[in-house]
N, C-alpha and C positions, 0 to 999 in steps of 0.2 A: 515304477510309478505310473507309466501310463494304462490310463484309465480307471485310477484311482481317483476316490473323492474326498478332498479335503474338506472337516469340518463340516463334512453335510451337506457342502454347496460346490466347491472348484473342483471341477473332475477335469484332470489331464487331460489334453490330447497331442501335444507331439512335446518333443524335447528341443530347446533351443541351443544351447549349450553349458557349456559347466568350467570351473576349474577350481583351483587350490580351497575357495572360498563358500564353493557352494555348485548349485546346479541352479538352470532357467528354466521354466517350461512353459506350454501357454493352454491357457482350462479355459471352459467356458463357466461361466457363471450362474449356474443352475438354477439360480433365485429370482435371475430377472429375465423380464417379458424378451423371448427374442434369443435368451442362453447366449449374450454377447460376448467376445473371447478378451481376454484380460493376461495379464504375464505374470507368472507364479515364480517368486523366487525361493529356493530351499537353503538355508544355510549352515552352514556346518561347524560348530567349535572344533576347535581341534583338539580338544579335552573332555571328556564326561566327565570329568571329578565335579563334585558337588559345588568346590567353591570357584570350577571356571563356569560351572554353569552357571552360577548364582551375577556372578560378574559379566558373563554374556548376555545374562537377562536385562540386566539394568541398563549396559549399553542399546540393545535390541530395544528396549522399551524409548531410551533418550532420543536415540536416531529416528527411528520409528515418527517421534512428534517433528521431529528436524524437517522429512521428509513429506511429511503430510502438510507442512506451514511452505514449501515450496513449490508442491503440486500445487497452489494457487496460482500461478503463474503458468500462462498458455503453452509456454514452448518448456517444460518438465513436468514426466507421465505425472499425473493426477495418484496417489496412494488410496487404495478404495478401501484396505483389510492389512491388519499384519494380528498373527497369532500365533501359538507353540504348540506342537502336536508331539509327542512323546520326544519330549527334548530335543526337538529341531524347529527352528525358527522359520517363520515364513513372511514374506511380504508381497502382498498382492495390489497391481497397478495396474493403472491406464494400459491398453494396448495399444500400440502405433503402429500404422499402416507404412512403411515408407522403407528406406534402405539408409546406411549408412554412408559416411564420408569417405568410408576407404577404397567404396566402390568408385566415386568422384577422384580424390587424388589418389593415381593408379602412375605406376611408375615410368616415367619419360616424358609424360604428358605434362607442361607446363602451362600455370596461368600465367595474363596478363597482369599487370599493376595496378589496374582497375580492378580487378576480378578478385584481386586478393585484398582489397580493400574492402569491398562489400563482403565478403567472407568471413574478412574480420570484424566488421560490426556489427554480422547478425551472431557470430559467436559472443563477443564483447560484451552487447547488451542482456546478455541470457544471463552471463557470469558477473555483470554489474550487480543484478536483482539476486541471484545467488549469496554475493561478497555483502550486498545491504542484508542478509537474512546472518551474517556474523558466520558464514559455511566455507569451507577449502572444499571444492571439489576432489582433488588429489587425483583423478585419475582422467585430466583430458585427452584424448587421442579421438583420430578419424572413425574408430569403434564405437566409440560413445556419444558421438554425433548424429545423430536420424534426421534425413531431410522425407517430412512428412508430406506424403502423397498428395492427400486433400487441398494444401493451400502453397506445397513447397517450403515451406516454413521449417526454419532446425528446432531441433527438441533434445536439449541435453541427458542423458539418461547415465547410469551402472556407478551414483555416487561413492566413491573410496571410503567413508564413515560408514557406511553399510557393510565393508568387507573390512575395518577394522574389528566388528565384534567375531570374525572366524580366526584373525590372526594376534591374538591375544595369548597369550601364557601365563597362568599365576605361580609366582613365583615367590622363597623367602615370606612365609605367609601372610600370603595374602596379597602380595605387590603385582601389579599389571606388568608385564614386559608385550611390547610388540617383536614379535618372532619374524618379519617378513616384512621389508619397505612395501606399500602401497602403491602403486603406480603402473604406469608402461613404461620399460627399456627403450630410451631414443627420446620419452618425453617428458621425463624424472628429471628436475634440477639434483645438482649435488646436496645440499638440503634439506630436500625430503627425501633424499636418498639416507640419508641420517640419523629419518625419523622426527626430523624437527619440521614439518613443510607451513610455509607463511601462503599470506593472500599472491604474493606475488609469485608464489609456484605454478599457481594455474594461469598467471600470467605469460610465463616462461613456455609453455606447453602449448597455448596458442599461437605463440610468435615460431616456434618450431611447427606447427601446422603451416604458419603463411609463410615460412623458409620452403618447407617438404613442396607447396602448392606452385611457387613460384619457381623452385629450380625442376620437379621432377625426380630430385631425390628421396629416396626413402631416409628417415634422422640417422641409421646406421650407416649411410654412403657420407655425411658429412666431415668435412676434415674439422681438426683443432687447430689451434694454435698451441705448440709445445711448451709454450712458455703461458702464455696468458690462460690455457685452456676454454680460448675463447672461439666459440663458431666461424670458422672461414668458407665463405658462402659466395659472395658477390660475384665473382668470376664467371659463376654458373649463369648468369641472369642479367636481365637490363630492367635495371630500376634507377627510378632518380635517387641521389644522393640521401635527401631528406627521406624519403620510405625505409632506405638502406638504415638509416641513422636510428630510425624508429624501431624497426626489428630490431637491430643491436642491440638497444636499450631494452626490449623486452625479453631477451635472452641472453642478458647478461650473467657469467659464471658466477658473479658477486649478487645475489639476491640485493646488496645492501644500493648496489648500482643500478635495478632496474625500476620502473615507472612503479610508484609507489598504491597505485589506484586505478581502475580500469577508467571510470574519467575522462582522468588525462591523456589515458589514448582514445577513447573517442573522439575527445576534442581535438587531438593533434590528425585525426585521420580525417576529420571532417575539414581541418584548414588547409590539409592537403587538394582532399578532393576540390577547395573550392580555389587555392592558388592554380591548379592544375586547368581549371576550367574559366581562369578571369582573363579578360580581353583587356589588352592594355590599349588606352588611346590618348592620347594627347591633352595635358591639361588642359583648362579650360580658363580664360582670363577673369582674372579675381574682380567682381562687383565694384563699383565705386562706393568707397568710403567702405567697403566692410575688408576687414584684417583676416586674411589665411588662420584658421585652427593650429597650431602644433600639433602633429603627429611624429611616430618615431617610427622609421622604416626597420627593416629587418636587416639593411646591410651594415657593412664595418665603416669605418672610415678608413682613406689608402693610409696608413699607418705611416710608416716611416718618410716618405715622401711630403704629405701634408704636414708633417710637424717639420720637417726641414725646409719647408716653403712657408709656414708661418715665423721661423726661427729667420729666417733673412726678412723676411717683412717687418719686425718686429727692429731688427737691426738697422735697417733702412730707413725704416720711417717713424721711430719714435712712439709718442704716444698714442697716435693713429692708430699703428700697426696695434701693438699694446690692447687698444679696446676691441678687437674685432679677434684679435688671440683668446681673450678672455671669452667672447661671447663663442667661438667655436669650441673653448674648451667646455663653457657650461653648457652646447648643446650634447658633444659627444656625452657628458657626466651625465645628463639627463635620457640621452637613450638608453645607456646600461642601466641605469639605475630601475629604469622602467620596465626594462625587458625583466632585471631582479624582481622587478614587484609583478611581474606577472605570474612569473612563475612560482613565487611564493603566493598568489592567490590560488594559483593550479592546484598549490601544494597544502590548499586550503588553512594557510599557515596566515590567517586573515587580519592579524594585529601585527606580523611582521611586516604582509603586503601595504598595510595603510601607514605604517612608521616612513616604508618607502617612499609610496607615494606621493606624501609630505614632502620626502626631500627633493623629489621631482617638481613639485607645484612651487618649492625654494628658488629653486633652481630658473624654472619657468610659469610664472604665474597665469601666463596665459595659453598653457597645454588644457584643451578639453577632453581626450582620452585621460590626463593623470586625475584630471577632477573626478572624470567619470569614474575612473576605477576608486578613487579616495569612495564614492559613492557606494559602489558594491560591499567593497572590505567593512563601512560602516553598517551597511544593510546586513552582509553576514552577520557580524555581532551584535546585529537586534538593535543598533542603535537608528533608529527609524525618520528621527527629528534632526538628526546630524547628517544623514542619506541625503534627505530633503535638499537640504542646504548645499551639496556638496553636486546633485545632479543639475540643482538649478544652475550652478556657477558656470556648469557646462554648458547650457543650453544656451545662456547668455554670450560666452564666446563662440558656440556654435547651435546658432539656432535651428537647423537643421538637424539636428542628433538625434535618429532615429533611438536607437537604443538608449539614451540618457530619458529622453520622454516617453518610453515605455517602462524603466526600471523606476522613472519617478511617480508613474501610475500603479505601481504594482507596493511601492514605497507607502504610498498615500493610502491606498487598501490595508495595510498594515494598521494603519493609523485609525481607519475606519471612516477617514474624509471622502467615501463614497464617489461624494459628486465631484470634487475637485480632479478622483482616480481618472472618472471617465472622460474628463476634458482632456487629460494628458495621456490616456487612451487615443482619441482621437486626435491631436494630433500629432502621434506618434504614428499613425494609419495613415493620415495624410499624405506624409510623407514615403509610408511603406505600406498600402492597402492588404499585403497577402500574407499578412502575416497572422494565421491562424490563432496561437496563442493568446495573442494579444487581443483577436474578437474574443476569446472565450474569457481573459481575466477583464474586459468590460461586462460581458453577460456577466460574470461574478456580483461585478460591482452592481449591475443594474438587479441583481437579485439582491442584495441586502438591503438594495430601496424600493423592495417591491415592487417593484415596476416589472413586471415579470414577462407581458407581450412585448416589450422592448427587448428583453434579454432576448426571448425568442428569436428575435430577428439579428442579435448580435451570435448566438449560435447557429443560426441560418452559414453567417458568415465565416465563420470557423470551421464550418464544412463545407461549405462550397470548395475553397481552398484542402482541406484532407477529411475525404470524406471516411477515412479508414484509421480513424481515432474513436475509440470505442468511450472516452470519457466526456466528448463531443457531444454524441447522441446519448449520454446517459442525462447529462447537464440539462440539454434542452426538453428533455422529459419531466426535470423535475421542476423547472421554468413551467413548462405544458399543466403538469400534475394542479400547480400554483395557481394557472389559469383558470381553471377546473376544466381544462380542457383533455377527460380524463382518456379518450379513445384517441387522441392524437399523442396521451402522453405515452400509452403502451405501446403505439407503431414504432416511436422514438426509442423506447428502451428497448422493443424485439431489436432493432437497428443496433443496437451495443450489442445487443446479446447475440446475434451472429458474428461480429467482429471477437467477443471475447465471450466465451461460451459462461465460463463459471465466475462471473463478475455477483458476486451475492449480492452489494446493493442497488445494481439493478434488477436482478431478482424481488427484494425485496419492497422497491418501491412498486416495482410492476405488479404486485402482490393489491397494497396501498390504492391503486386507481383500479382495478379492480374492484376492491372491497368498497370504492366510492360509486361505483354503479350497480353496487350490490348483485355482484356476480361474483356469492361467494367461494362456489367451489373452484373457480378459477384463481381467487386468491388465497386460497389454500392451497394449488399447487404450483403459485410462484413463491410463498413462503416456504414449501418446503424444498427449494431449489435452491434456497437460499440459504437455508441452514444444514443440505448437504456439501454445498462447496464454503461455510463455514459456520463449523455445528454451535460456535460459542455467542452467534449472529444473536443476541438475547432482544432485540425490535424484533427480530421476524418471527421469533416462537410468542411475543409478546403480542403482538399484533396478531397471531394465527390463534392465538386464544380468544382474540376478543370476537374474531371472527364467529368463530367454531361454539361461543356462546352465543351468539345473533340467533346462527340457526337450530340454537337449544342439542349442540351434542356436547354435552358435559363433560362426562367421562376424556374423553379426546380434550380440552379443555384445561381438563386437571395436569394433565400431560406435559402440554404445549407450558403453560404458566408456570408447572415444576422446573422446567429445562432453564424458562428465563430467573427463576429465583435461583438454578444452579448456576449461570454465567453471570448476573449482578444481584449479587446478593446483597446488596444496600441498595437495591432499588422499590421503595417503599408501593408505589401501583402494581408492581410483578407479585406483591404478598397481599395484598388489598384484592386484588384478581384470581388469585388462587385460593384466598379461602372465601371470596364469593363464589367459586366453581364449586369448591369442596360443599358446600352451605347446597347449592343447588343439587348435589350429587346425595345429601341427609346424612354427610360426614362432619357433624357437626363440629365433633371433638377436634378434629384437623383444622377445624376451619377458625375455629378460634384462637389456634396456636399461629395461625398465616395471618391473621388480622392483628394479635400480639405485635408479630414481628412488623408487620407496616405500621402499627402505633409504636413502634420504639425507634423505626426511624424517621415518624413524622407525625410526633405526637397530637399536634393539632389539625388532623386528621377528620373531619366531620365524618368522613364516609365509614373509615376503619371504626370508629365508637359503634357507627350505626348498623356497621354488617356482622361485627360481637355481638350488639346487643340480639339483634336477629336468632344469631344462635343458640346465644343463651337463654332466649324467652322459646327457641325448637327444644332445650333441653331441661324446660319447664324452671330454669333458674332465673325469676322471675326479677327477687331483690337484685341479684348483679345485673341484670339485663336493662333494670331503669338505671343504673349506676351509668352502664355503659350512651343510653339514650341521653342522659343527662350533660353528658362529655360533650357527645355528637352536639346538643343543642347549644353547650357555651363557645362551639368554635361556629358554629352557625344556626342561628336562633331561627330563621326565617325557614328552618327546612322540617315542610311539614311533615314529612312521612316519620322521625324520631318521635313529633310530638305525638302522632297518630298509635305508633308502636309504644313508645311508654304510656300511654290510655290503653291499649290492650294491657299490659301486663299490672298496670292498677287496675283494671276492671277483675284480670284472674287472684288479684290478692284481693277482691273485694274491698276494695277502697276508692269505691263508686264518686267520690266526690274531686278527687285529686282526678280519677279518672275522666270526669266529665270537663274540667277546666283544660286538660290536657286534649283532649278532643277539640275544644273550640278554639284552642291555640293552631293547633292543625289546621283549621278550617279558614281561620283568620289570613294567614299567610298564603293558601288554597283554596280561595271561596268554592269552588267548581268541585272538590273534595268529594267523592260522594260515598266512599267506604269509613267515612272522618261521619260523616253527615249521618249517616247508619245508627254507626257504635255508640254516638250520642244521643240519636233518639230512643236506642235500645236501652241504653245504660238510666236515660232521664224515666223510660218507663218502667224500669227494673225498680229503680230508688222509690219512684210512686206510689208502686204497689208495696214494697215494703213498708214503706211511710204511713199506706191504710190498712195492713196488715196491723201496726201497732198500736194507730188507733181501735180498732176495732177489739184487741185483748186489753 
């Protein structure tokens, strides 16, 4: 293979490596400026019969789009090509500079509990955006992790659905069998070891990376349990209990047992890191006249001690005791119940969380966490007027609530109460200034009131705070764009575009401010930046037409306008623009069929009548051409260029009189007209001399 050239363009040059599924190599790509090097994958059926090839095809072809919708995402190579060259498949990707994890977790060397926390959540979030695209990685291990040189950043690569189209057998005609579990030995649940693997396999796989990371063992040195067949691990390590708890859970021998959603462990790792880091100090004496919030701590109560110390008070003291038994039993009934309704929110199970929470707000009418969350659970289910209701209730027992008075701002945006959002933005800010988010879903709101130099300054604010949010500076770009502040708004989207390289809509807008300073060919090559990192982008080939007509290159035009009728095909200006291209390019026959389709999705169309009639009077069909002018004028009478164009086409049927009224119709509506002002004088001299032409015989 090497120094062969694929397809005309990937010529090998070394070999990476290979096994059961195929070989790796790395080409340079002969086509582009600089022969950049790129990663050539080869894959191999394990059958030439016609009908596994036929079956490897489809797969090859399925996965192929799988991988290309998750090359959108910064930390998984980019798919630039996939193609079949005498019945072997190829896929061609991103190349990454950097090394893998296994060179990191090297055996004896152990990380801290820190260390394996942040580990796990720049894994976590890669395979969040993964599990949101409906994917099982199938094959995590420390191989298939690359921490990229350039930023240190991981980049998950060697997806397992890619190596199920080698390990395929057709079988009993026609039937798929998989010949060969998928995965790596040490990071295989029993599961997919079966053939059956769920979202939670690659969850299992991770949590043996932060096992392997923390003890220094390799997953084959781990012991079981003979019984449970469950990981016994702890011994090796010093971790808190709670970390311990969490890994268990994620590597649980019962899939049906471990964390249902990657999520919920981020969120369980993030409330680690922050119990791990909070300072405890001494309450503080409660305000006069204002009543302590309920909250519900995270411990138990002494169990059997306080129920035998209530159980003598009770005895002792009668009714006394009696009321204050009841009031401890409804607080402890209100912590479970609470703690149930959380994690049935975790568990996004959001009509069971709010049935809950009910019986907490039963129980204690005056807990501001169970209102708050009654709030969330209704916000999940869209009920937005019941959120309302339910955030306020909080706010009222605790006016301070940061988080009740940002989730009632974000509620009220819902609703589209704009101004009322950003009062409860602010003072949610008040109370917690740094909280970025919350500047940007005010910029939000202050952009649907137009008020767009304010938003500015509200995304000002959201970056000062994380300036390494790439949808931060996209945002304030298009606030900027709004301003027509159009060179402060490309500084702002270059600013995304170095945080996230292949963001297409800021490509694309950056494209848009450009085209407003009529620097077009600069926005021609941010539109097409945009529809390389997403080709179905139908704005930006729609917009790089309109461009690419300004500066009269047609052809290129036709092009651009075809792509966006291929990605919205009911969108009636993408056919109105293409057969106006076509029309300019003297295709006229095309161009009437492209005006068709924008008059059949938007029959009342003035422009579509009037850029038919156009062609039909280039292909001297004069009678349908006033048909189509006629159309163009009943959905707008005042546009004089149809009246101007249907007077041409009755001056060519000589019917100089209908021609002439039709002229001054033009000119009526266009006094300043002066190709209108022409054909009339021309036409009134014309009828003239025929007039004394007749007298005269």
């Amino acid at each position: 293979m090497l120094g062969n050239i694929l397809v005309g363009r990937y010529q090998i040059i070394s070999h990476l490596g290979g096994g059961g599924f195929g070989e790796t190599f790395v080409a340079f790509d002969t086509q582009l400026p600089g022969k950049p090097k790129c990663v050539v994958k080869k894959l191999q059926p394990q059958s030439q019969d016609p009908i596994t090839l036929q079956t490897a095809r489809r797969l090859f072809d399925t996965e192929a789009q799988v991988l290309y919708k998750l090359g959108t995402n910064e930390h998984i190579p980019l798919l630039l090509a996939y193609f079949e060259e005498n019945q072997e498949f190829y896929l061609v990707q991103e190349f990454i500079t950097g090394h893998d994890l296994s060179q990191e977790l090297v055996p004896g060397k152990k990380f801290s509990q820190e260390e394996v926390i942040k580990l796990l959540q720049s894994i976590l979030k890669i395979l969040e955006f993964v599990h949101q695209q409906n994917v099982i990685h199938r094959d995590i291990n420390p191989h298939n992790i690359l921490r990229r040189d350039t930023d240190g950043q991981l980049v998950l690569i060697d997806f397992g659905a890619v190596k199920e189209i080698t390990t395929q057998a057709i079988v009993n005609s026609g039937q798929i069998q998989q010949t060969i579990a998928i995965g790596t030995p040490g990071y295989i649940p029993s599961e997919q070891a079966q053939g059956n693997p769920k979202f939670s396999s690659d969850i299992y796989a991770v949590g043996i990376m932060g096992i392997q990371a923390l003890t220094g063992l390799d997953p084959s040195q781990f012991n079981q349990d003979t019984i449970t067949n469950e990981i016994v691990w702890r011994e090796q390590t010093e971790v808190t209990p709670e970390f311990a708890n969490l890994l268990d859970k994620m590597v649980c021998y019962d899939f049906r047992e471990r964390y249902s959603s990657v999520n919920q462990i981020l969120q369980h790792l993030q409330d680690l890191q922050f119990s791990n880091t909070m300072v405890v100090s001494p309450p503080p004496a409660n305000p006069p006249n204002q009543q302590p919030s309920k909250s519900f701590p995270k411990y138990k109560y002494k169990g059997i001690l306080i129920r035998a110390f209530l159980i003598l008070i009770v005895i002792g003291c009668g009714g006394v005791g009696s009321f204050f038994l009841v009031n401890a039993i409804n607080a402890k009934n209100a912590n479970s119940l609470y703690r149930q309704a959380t994690i049935l929110s975790d568990l996004q199970r959001h009509e069971d969380a709010l049935a809950t929470y009910e019986k907490v707000i039963a129980l204690q009418a005056d807990s501001s966490q169970a209102w708050y969350g009654k709030g969330k659970s209704l916000y999940a289910l869209k009920q937005y007027k019941q959120a309302l209701v339910a955030y306020e209730k909080a706010i009222q027992i605790q006016p301070d609530y940061f988080d009740s008075w940002s989730d009632r701002g974000l509620t009220l945006d819902k609703l589209k109460r704009y101004q009322e959002a950003i009062y409860a933005f602010d003072k949610a800010l008040q109370i917690q200034n740094d909280k970025p988010n919350i500047w940007a879903a005010k910029g939000k709101a202050l952009m649907n009131l137009k008020q767009y130099d304010e938003a500015v300054l509200a995304y000002d604010q959201a970056i000062n705070f994380n300036s390494d949010n790439y949808n931060y500076w996209y945002q304030k770009g298009i606030a900027l764009h709004q301003s027509q502040r159009y060179e402060d708004a490309i500084t702002s989207f270059d600013r995304s575009l170095e945080i996230k390289s292949n963001y297409a809509s800021a490509w694309y807008h950056r494209g848009n401010a450009f085209a407003n300073l009529n620097r077009y060919r600069n926005a021609i090559k941010s539109y097409d930046k945009a529809v390389e990192y997403q080709e179905n982008y139908y704005q930006a080939w729609l917009s790089k037409g309109n461009v690419l007509i300004t500066i009269q290159r047609y052809p290129e035009a036709v092009v651009a306008f075809t792509q966006a009728t291929k990605y919205s095909p009911r969108n009636s200006q993408a056919w109105y623009y293409l057969g106006w291209s076509l029309h300019q390019n003297q295709r006229y026959e095309e161009a009437i069929n492209a005006f068709n389709q924008a008059i059949n999705l938007k029959p009342n169309s003035y422009q579509s009548w009037y850029g038919k009639g156009n062609s039909l009077y280039q292909l001297a069909q004069y009678p349908a051409a006033i048909k189509s002018y006629n159309r163009a004028i009943r959905y707008n009478k005042n546009h004089a260029e149809s009246w101007y164009s249907k007077g041409n086409s009755l001056f060519n049927l000589q019917q100089y009189q209908q021609a002439i009224a039709s002229y001054k119709q033009a000119i009526k509506y266009k006094p300043n007209y002066q190709q209108a002002k022409q054909a009339l004088q021309k036409t009134q001299e014309l009828l003239a001399d025929k007039n004394n032409e007749r007298k005269s015989d």
